[in-house]
N, C-alpha and C positions, 0 to 999 in steps of 0.2 A: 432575553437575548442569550445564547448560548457561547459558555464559553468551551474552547477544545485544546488539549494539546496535541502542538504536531511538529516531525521531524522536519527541521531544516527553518527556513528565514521567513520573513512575509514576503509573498511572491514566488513563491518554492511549490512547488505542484502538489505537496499537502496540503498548503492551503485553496487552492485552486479545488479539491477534494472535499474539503471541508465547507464551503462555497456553495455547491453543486448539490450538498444533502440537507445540511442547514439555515441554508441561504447566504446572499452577499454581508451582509451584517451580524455576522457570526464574527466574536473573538479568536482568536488564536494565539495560545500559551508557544515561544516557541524555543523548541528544545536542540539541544545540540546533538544526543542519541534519540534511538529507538526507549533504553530503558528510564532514561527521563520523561520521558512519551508515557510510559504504561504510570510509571511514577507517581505523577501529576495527576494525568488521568486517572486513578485509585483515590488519592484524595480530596473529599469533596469539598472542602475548604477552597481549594485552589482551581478546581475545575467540575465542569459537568460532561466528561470525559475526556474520548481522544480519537485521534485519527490515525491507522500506522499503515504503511504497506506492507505485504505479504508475499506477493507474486506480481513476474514480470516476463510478459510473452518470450521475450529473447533470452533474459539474466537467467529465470525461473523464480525456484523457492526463495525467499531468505528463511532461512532454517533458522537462526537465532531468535526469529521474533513470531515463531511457535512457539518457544520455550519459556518468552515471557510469558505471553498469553497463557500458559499450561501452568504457570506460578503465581498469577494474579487473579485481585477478583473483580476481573471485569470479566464481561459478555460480549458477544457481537450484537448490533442491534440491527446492522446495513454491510450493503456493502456497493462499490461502484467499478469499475473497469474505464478507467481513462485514458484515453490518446493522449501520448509524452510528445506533443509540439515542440520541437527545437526551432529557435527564433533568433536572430544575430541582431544585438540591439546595440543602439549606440546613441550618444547627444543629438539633439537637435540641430541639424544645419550638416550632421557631419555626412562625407559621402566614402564612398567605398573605396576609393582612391587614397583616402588619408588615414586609413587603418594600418596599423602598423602591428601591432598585438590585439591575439582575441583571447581572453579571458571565461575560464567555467570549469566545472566540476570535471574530473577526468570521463565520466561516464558518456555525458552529453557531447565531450568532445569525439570521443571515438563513434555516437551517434552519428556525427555528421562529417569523416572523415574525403567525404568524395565531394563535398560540397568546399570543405577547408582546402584541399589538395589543389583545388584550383587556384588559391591565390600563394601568395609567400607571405604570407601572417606567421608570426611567431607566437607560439600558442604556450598558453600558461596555465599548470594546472592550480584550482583552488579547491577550499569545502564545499561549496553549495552552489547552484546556480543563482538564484536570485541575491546572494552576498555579492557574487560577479558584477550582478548590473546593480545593485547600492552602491559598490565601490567606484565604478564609470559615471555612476551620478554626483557623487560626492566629489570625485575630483575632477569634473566637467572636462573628463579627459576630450581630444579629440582627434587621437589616434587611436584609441584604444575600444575594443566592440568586449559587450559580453554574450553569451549564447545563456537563452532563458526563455523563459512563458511569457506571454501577453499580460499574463497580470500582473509580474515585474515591470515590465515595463508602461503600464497605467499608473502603477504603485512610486514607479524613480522616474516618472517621466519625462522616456528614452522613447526614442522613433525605432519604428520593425523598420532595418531598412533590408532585411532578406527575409521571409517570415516560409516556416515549414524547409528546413534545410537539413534535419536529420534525413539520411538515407534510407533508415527503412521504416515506410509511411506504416506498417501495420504494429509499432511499440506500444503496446498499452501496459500498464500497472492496478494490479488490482487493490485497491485500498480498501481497510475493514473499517469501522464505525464504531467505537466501544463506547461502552457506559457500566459503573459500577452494578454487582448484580444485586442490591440492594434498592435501588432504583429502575431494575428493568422492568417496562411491563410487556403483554406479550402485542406479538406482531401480528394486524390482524392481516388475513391471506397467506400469509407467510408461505413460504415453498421450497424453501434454500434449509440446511441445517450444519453446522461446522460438529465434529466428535471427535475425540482421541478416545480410544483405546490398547489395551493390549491384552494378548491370550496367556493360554498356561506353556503355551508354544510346543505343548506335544502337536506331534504329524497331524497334518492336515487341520490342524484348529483354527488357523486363519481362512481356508476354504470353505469350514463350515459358516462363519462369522459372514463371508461374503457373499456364498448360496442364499442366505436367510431373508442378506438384504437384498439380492436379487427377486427372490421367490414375492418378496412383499411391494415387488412394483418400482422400485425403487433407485432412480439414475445412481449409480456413485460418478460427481465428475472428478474427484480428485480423492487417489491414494497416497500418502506420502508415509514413510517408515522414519524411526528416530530412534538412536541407540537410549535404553535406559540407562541414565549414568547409575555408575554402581554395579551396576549388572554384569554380567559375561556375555559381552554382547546379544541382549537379548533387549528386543526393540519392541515400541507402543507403534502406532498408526494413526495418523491422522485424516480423517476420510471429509468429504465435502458430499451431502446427499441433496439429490433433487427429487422434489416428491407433489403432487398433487394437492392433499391435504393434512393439516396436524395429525389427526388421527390416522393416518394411513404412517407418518415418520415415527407414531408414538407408539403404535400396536407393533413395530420392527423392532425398535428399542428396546419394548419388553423381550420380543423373541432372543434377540443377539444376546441381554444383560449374562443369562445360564452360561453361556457360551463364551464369556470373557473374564479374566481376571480382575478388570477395574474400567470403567467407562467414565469419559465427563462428557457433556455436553456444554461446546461454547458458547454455543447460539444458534437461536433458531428465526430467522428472518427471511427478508426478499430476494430473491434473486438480482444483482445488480444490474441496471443501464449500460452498454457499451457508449461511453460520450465522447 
């Protein structure tokens, strides 16, 4: 059975993540930050990785937890795109009438602003969602609703009594899949590849680096830039490649290496499920 660390509580949509690649009977270490998350996940003592997100259709990047990732030594093995269900959960018996406060993470709430606007709830921000609906189970409140995922509410068993209430039905989060790279093996099909690099950043050095990987066939879906600390503002890239097969990402890699000041490779894996 696999154990993972992941950011936020049980019932928190990393583990809903973690669920979904590993299966329902997967562990979950669970961490307060992001760098607890990569933390854990590096020592094998305490886990056999981790879970973390990266990107978020509306939010975007989180840029901070590229930086873990570019400091650890884990790998990506996977990755998933998941729909953020907002869910208004409450005690058993209780109805909508006798809410008084709804309770959850400030994110979640501004998800679902048009759906909250309609009633006069007094709205409370907290850490996490699924701590939300723990705390409405623990104190059998029956005024009080939290906004959360269906597996919180399996988990503190709370009734959906409004289920799918964030406003914009297309919020996904894409979550990455890590394991120490001492333990990765490779992925077979694989088709997806995560890279940082950066150039010597004379003229046109990044044109070159991205012709090459044109020329070799090669989707880039995601460019992202990051300041080198230290530097005079002069920045690494982090790119996302989609490619047909290993050897078509590996004979690019060689091409681009002349062409760059330092390259790593995160991971070379599957392209994720939209679920």
């Amino acid at each position: 059975m696999a154990k993972v660390s992941i950011q936020g509580y049980e019932g928190s949509f990393h583990q809903v993540a973690a669920q979904l690649f590993f299966g329902k009977e997967v562990q979950v270490i669970c961490c307060d930050t992001f760098r607890d998350v990569v933390k854990i996940a590096s020592n094998k003592k305490e886990s056999d990785g981790g879970v973390m997100a990266i990107e978020n259709s509306i939010a975007g990047s989180i840029l901070a937890n590229y930086n873990l990732l570019q400091k650890s030594n884990l790998k990506i093995i996977g990755e998933i795109y998941l729909q953020i269900r907002q869910n208004l959960l409450v005690n058993p018996g209780v109805k909508l009438e006798d809410i008084r406060e709804v309770h959850s993470h400030t994110m979640a709430l501004q998800q679902c602003y048009d759906f909250l606007d309609k009633h006069k709830w007094k709205l409370v921000e907290t850490d996490d969602t699924a701590l939300s609906a723990k705390h409405v189970h623990q104190h059998k409140s029956k005024h009080i609703a939290a906004i959360a995922s269906k597996l919180a509410a399996e988990l503190y068993s709370l009734d959906v009594i409004a289920p799918n209430i964030h406003t914009l039905k297309n919020n996904y989060t894409r979550f990455l899949y890590l394991q120490r790279e001492d333990v990765v093996q490779a992925v077979a099909n694989a088709d997806k590849a995560s890279v940082n690099f950066h150039t010597d950043h004379s003229r046109g050095s990044l044109a070159k680096v991205l012709t090459k990987i044109a020329e070799g066939g090669i989707n880039l879906s995601k460019l992202q830039s990051f300041p080198i600390p230290g530097s005079d503002f002069k920045y690494s890239f982090h790119a996302d490649m989609e490619f047909e097969s290993a050897e078509q990402f590996n004979k690019v890699i060689e091409e681009i290496k002349p062409l760059t000041a330092g390259i790593k490779i995160y991971g070379v894996y599957k392209r994720g499920l939209w679920k």
